[in-house]
C-alpha atoms as an extended CHARMM CRD file, in Angstrom:
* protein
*
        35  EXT
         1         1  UNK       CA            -24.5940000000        4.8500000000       -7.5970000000  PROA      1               0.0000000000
         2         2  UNK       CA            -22.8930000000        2.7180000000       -9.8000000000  PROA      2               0.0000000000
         3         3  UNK       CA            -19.9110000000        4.4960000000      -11.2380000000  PROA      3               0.0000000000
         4         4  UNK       CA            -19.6370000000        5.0500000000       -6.7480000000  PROA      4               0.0000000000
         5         5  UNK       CA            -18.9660000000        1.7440000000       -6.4570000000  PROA      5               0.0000000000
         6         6  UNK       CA            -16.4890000000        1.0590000000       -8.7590000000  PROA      6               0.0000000000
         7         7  UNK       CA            -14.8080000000        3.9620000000       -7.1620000000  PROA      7               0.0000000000
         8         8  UNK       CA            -14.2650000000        1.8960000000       -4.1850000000  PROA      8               0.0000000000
         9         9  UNK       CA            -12.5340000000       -0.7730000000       -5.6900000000  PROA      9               0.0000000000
        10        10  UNK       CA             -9.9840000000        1.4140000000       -7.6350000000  PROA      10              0.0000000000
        11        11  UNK       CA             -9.0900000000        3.5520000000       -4.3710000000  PROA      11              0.0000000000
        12        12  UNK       CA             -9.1470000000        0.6270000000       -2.2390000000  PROA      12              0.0000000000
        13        13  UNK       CA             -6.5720000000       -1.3470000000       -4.4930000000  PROA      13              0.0000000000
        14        14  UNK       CA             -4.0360000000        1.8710000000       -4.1710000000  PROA      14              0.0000000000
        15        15  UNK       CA             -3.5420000000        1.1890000000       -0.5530000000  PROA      15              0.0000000000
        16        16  UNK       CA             -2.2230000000       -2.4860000000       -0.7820000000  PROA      16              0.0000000000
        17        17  UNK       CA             -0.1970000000       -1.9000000000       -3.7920000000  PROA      17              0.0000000000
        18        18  UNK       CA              1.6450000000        0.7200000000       -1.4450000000  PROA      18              0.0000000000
        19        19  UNK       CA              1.7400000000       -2.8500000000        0.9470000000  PROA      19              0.0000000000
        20        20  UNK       CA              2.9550000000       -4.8330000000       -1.1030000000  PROA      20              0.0000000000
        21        21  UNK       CA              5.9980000000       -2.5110000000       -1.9660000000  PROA      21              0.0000000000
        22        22  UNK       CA              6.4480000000       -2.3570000000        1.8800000000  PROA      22              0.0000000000
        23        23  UNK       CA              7.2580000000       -5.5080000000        3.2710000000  PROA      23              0.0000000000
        24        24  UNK       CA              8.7380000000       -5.9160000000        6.0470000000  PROA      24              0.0000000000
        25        25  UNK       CA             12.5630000000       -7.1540000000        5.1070000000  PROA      25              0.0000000000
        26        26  UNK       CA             12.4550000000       -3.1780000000        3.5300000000  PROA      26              0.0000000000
        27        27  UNK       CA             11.1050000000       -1.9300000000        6.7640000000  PROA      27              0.0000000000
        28        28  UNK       CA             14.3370000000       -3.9250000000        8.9470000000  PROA      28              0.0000000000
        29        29  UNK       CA             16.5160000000       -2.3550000000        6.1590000000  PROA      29              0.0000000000
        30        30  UNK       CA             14.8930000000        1.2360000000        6.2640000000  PROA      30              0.0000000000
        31        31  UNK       CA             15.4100000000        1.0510000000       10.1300000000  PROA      31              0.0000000000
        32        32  UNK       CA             19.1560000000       -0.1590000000       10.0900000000  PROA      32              0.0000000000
        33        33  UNK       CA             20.0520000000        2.9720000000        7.4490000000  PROA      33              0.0000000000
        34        34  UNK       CA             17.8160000000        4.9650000000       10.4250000000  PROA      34              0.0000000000
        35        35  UNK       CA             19.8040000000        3.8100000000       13.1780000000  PROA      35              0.0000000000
C-alpha cells in the first residue's frame, strides 16, 4: 500500500509538467502555423 501511494504522486506530477510546457500563448502560436 505504501510504495501505491507514492505512485500517485509521481504519475500525477507528469501530467502538469506536460501543462506547464503548454500554455496557452504556444497554443495561439501552434494554431496560427495550423491555419
Amino acid at each position: 500500500m505504501g510504495t501505491e501511494k507514492g505512485r500517485v504522486p509521481q504519475t500525477r506530477r507528469r501530467p502538469p509538467v506536460l501543462f506547464i510546457v503548454r500554455p496557452p500563448e504556444m497554443t495561439t502560436l501552434w494554431r496560427m502555423t495550423d491555419s
